[in-house]
DRENPA-3360 file (N, C-alpha, C; in nm, 2 decimals, always signed):
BEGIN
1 = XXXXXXXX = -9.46/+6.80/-1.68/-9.38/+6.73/-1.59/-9.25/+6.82/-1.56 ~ -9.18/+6.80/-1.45/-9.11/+6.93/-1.37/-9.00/+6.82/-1.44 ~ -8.83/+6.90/-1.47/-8.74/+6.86/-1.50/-8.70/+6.72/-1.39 ~ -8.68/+6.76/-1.25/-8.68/+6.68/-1.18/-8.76/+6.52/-1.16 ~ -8.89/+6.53/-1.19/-8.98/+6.43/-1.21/-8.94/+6.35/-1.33 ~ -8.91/+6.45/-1.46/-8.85/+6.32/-1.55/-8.74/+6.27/-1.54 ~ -8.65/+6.31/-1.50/-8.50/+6.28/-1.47/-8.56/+6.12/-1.36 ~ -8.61/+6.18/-1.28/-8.69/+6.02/-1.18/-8.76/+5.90/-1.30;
9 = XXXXXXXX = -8.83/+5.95/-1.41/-8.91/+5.88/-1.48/-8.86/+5.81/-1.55 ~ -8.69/+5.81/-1.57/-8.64/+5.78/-1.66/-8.55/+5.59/-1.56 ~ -8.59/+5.56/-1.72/-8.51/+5.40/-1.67/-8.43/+5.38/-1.83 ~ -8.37/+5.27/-1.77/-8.30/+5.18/-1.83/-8.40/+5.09/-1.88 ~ -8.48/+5.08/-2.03/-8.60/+4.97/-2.07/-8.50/+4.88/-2.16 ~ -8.54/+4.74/-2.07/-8.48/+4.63/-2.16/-8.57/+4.55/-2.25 ~ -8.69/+4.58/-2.23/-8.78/+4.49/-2.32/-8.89/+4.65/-2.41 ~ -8.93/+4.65/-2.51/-8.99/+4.71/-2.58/-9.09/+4.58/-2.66;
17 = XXXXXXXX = -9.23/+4.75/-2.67/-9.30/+4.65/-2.75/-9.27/+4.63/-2.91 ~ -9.36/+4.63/-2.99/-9.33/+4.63/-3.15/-9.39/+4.77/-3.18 ~ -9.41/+4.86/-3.13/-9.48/+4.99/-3.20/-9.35/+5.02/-3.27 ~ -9.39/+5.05/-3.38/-9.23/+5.14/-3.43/-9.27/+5.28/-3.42 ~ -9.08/+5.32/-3.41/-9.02/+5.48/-3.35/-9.09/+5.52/-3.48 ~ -9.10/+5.62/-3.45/-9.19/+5.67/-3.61/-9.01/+5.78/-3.68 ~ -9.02/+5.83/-3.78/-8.92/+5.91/-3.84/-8.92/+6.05/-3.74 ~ -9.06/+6.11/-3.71/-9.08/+6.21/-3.65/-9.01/+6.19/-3.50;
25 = XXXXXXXX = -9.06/+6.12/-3.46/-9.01/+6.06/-3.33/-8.80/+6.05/-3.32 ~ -8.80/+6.00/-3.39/-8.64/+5.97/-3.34/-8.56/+6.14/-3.44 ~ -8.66/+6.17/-3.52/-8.58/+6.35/-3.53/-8.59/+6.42/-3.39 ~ -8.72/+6.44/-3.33/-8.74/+6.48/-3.17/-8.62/+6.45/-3.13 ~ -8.56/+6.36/-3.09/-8.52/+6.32/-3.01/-8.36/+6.33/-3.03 ~ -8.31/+6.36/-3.16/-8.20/+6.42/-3.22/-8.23/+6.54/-3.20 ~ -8.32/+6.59/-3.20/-8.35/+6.77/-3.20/-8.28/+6.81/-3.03 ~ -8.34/+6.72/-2.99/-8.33/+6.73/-2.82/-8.16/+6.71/-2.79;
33 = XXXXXXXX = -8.12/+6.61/-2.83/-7.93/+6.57/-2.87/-7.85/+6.69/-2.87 ~ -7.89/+6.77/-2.95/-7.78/+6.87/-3.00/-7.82/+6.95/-2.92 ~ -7.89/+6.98/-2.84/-7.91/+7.13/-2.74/-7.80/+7.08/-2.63 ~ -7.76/+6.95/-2.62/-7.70/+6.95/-2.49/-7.52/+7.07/-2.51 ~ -7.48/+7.11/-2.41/-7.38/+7.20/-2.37/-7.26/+7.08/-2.45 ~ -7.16/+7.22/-2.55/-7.04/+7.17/-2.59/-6.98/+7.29/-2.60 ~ -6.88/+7.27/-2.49/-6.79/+7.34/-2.50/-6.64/+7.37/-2.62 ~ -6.67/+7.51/-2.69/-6.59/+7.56/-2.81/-6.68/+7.52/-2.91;
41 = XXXXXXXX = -6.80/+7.43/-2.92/-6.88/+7.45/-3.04/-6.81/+7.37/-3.13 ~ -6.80/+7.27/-3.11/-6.74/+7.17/-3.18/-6.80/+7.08/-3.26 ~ -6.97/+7.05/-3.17/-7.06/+6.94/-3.23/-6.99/+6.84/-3.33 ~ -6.97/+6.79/-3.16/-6.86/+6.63/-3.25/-6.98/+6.53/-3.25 ~ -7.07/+6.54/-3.20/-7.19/+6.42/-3.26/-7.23/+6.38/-3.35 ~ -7.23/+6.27/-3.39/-7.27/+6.22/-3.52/-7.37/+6.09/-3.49 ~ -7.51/+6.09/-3.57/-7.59/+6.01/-3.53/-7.62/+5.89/-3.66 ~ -7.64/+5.74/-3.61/-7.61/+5.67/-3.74/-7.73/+5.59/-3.64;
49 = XXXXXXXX = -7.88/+5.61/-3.76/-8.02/+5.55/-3.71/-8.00/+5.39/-3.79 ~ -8.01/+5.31/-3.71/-7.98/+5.18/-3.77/-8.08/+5.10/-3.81 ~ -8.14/+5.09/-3.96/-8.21/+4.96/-4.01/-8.20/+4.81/-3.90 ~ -8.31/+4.76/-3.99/-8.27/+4.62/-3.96/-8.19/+4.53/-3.96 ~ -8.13/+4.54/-4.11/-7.97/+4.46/-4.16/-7.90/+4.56/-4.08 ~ -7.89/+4.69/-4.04/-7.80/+4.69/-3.97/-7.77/+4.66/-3.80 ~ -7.92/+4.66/-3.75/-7.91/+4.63/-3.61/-7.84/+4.45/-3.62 ~ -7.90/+4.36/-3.72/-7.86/+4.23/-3.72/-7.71/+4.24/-3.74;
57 = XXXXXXXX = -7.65/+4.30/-3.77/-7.51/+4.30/-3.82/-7.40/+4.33/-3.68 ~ -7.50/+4.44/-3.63/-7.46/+4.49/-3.50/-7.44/+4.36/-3.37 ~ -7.55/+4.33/-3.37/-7.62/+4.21/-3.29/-7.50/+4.07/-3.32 ~ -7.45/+4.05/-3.45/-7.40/+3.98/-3.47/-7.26/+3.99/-3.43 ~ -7.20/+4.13/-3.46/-7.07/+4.17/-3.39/-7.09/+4.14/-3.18 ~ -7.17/+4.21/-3.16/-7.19/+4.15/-3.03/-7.21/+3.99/-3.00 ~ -7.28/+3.94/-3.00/-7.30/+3.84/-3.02/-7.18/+3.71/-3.03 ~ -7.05/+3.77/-3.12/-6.94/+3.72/-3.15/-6.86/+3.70/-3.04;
65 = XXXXXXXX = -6.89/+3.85/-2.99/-6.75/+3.89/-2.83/-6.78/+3.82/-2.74 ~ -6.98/+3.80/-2.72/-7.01/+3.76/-2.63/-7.03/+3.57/-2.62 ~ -7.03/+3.51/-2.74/-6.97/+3.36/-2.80/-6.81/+3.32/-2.79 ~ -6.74/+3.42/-2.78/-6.60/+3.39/-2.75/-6.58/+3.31/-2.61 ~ -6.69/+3.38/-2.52/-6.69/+3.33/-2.40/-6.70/+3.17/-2.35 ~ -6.77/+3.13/-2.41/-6.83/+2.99/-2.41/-6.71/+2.91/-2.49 ~ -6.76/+2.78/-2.42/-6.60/+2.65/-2.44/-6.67/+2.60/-2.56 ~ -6.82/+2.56/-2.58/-6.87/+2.48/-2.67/-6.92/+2.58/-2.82;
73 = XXXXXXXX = -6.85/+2.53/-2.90/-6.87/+2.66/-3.07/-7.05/+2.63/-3.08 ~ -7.05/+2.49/-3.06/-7.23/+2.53/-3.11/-7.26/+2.59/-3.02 ~ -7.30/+2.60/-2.89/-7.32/+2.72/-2.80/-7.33/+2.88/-2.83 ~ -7.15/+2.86/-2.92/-7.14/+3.00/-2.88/-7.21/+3.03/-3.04 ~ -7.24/+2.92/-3.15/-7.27/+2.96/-3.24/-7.47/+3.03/-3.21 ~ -7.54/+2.93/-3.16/-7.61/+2.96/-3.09/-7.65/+3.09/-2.98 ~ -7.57/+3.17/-2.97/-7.56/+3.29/-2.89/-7.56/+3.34/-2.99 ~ -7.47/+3.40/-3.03/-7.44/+3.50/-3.17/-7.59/+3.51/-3.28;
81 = XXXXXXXX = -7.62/+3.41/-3.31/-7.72/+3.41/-3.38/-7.88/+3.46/-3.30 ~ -7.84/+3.44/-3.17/-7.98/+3.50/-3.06/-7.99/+3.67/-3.06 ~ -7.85/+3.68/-3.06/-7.84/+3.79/-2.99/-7.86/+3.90/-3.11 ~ -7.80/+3.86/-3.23/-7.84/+3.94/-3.33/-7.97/+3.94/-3.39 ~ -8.05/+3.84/-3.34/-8.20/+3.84/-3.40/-8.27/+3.92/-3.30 ~ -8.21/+3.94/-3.17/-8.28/+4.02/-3.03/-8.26/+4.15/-3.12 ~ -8.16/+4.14/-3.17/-8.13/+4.34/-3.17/-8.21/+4.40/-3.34 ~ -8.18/+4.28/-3.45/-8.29/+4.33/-3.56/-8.44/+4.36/-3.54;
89 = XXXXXXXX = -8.48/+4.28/-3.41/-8.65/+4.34/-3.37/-8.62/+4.41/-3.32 ~ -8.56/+4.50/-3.25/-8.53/+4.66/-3.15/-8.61/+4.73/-3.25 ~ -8.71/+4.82/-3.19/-8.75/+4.91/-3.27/-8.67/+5.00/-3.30 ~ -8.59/+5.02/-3.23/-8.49/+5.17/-3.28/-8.40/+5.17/-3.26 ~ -8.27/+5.17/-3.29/-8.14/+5.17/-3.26/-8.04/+5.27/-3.28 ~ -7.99/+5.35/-3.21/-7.92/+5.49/-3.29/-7.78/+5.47/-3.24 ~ -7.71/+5.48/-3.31/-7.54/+5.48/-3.27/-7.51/+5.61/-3.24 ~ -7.45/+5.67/-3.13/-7.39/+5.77/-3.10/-7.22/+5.75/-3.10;
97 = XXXXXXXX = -7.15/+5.87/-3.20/-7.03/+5.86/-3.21/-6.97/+5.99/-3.22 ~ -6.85/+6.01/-3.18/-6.78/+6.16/-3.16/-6.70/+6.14/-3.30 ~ -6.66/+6.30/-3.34/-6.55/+6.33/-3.40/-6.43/+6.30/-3.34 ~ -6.32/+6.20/-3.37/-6.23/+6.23/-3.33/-6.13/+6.34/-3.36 ~ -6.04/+6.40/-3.22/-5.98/+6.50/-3.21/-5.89/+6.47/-3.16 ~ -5.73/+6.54/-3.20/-5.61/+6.51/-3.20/-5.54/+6.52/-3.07 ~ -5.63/+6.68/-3.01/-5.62/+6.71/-2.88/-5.69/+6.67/-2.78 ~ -5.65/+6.60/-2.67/-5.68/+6.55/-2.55/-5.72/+6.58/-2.51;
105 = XXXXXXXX = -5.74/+6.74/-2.47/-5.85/+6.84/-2.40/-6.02/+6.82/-2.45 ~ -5.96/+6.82/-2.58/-6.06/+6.89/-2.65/-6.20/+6.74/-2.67 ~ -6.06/+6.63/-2.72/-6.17/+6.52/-2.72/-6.23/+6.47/-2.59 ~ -6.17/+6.50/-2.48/-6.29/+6.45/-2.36/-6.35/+6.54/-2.35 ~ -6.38/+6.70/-2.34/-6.48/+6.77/-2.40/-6.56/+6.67/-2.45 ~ -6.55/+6.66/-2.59/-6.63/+6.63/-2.65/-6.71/+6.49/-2.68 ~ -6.66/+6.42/-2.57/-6.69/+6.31/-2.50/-6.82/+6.35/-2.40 ~ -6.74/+6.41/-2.31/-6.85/+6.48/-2.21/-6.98/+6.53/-2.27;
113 = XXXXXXXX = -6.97/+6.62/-2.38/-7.08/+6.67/-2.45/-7.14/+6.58/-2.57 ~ -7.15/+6.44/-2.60/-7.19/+6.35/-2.70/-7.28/+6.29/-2.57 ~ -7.18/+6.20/-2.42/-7.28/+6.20/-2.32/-7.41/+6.27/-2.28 ~ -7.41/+6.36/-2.27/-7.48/+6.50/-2.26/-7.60/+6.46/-2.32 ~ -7.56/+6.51/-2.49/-7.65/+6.47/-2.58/-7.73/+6.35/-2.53 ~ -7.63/+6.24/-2.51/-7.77/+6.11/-2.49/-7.86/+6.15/-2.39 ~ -7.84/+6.16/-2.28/-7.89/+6.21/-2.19/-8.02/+6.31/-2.23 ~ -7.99/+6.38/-2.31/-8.12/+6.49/-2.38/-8.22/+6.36/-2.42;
121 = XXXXXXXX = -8.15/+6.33/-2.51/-8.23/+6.21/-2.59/-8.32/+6.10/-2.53 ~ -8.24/+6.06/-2.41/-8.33/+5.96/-2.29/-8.39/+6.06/-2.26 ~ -8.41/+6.17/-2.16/-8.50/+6.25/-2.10/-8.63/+6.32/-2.21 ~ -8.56/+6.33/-2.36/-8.69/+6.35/-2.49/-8.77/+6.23/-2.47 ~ -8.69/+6.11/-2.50/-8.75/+6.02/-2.55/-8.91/+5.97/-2.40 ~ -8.88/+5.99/-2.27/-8.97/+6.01/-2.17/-9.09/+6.08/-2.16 ~ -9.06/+6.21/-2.30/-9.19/+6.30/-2.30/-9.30/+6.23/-2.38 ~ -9.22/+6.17/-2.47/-9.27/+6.08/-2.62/-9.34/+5.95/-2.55;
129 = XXXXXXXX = -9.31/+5.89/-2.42/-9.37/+5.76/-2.39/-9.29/+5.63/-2.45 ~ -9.18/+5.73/-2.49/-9.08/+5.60/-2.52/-8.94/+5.61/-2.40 ~ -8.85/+5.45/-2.43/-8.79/+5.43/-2.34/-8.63/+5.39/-2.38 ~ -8.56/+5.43/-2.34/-8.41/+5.42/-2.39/-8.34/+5.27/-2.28 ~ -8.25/+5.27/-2.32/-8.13/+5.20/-2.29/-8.01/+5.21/-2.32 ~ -7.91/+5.27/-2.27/-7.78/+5.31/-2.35/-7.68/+5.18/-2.31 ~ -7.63/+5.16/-2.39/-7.53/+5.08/-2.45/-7.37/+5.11/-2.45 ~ -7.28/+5.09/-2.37/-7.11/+5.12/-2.39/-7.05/+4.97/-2.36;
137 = XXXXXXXX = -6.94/+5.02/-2.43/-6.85/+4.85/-2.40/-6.74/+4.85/-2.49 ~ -6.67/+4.77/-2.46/-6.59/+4.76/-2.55/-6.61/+4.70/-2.72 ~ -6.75/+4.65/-2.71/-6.78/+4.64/-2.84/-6.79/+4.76/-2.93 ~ -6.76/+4.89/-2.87/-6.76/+5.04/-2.93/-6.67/+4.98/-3.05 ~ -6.57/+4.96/-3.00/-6.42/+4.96/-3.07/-6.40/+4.85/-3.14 ~ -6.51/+4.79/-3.13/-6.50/+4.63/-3.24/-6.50/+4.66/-3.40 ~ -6.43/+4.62/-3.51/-6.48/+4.62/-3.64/-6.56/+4.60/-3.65 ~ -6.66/+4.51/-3.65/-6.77/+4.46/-3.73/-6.86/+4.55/-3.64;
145 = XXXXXXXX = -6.89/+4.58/-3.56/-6.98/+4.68/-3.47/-6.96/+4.77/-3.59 ~ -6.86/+4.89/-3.58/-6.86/+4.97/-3.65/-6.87/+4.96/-3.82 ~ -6.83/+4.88/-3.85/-6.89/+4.84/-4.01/-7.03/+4.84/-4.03 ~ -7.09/+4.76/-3.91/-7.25/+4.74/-3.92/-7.34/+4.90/-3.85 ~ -7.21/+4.95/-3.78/-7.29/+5.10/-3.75/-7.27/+5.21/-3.85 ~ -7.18/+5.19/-3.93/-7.12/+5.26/-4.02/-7.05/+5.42/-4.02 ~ -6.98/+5.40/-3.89/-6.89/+5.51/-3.87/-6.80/+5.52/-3.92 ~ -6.74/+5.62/-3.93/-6.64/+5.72/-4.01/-6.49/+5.62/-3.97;
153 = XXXXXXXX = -6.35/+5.66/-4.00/-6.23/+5.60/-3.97/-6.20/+5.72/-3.86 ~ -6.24/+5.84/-3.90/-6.23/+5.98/-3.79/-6.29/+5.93/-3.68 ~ -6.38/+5.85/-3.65/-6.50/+5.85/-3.58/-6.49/+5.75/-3.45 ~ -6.52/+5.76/-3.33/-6.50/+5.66/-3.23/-6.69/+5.65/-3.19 ~ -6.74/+5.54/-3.18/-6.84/+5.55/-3.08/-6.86/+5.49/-2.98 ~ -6.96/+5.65/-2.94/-6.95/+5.63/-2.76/-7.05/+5.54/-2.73 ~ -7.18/+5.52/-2.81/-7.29/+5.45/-2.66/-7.40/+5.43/-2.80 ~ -7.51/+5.30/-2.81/-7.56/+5.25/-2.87/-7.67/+5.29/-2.79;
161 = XXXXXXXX = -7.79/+5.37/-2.85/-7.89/+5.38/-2.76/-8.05/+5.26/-2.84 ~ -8.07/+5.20/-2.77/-8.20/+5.10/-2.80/-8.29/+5.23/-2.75 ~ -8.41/+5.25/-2.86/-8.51/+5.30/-2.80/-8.66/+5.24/-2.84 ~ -8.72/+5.27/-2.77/-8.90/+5.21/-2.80/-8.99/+5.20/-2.71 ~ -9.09/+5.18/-2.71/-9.20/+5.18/-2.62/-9.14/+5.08/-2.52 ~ -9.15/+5.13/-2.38/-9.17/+4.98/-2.30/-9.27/+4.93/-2.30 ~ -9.18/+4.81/-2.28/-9.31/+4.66/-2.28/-9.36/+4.69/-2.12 ~ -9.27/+4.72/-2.05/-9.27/+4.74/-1.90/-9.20/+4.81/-1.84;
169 = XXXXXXXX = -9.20/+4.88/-1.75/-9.10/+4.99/-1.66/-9.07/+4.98/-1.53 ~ -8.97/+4.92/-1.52/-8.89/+4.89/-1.42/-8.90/+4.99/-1.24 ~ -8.98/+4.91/-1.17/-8.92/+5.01/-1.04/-8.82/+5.07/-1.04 ~ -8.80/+5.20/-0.97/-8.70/+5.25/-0.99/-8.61/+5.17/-0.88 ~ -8.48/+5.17/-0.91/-8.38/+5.09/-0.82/-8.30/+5.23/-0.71 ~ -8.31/+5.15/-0.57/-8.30/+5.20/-0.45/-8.09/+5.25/-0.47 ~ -8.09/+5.40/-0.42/-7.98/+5.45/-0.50/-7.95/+5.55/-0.36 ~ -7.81/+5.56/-0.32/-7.76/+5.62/-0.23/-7.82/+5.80/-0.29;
177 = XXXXXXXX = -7.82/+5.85/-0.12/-7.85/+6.01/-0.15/-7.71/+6.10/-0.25 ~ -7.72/+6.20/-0.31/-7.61/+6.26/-0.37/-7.49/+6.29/-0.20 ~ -7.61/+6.31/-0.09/-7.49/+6.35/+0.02/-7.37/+6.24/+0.07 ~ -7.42/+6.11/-0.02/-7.30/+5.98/+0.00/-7.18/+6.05/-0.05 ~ -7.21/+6.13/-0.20/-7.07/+6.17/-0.25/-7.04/+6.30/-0.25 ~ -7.10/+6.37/-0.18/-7.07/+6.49/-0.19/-6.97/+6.54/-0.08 ~ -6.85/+6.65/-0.07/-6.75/+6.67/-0.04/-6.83/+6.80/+0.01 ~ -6.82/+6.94/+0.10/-6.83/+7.07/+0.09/-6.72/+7.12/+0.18;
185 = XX = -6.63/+7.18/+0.05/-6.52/+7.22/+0.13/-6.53/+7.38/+0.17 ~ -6.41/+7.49/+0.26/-6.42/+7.60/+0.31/-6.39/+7.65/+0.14;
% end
């Protein structure tokens, strides 16, 4: 498959089956992470593959932010407890997080290049027949998220990637040409 074709192939999978990611499989796909471009060689990436007690912990920190919302506590008690059992069956769960860096330059660099990485990782995980979903929010910066992901105090994370077989794959969704944003100046 031509670079271009999988970059097309790739979606956003919200439902996965039960096959589990095998160990071999989610090294691939870390292998494929770290080739992405970082500028000054910094390899601020850090990858934290999440068990079950941990995706439920995770799920539960989400879960919480997303129960704040609701007026009624059994409701939101009821949510929290959904959402964390949705995320303990995820076949795979990998936390992506940067080194934090003091300098401003250096850490959106290294922002840019942790992005990157996922990106390798979604377009690996498409050769494999598996299917990603990345994950940002402000739940990055929640305690209990990062307790249950088990990042560093150095450590910020950028994007929670769900990976696994799809259950199903999504039409691709209808997307303006790049010439909507493109500028060509003299």
């Amino acid at each position: 498959m031509s670079i271009p074709e999988l970059i097309e192939q790739r979606r956003s999978i919200k439902k996965f089956t039960d096959r589990v990611v095998t160990h071999d499989e989610i090294e691939t796909l870390l292998d494929a992470a770290i080739l992405a471009p970082n500028h000054r060689l910094t390899r601020p990436w850090r990858f934290y593959v999440l068990g079950p007690e941990s995706r439920y912990a995770y799920g539960l920190a989400l879960g919480e932010r997303k129960g704040r919302k609701l007026p009624d506590p059994e409701a939101a008690r009821a949510l929290r407890e959904t959402v964390a059992a949705e995320h303990r069956a995820l076949p795979c769960m990998i936390g992506v997080a940067i080194v934090a860096n003091e300098n401003p330059e250096i850490g959106e660099e290294d922002y840019a290049a942790a992005m990157m990485a996922i990106e390798n990782l979604a377009l690996a995980a498409v050769t494999l027949g598996l299917g990603t979903h990345i994950k940002t929010g402000g739940v990055m910066s929640d305690v209990a998220a990062r307790v249950a992901t088990g990042v560093g105090e150095t450590e910020r994370i950028v994007a929670i990637v769900n990976v696994g077989e799809p259950a199903e794959q999504p039409a691709p969704r209808k997307r303006e040409p790049a010439t909507a944003f493109t500028t060509w100046r003299p």
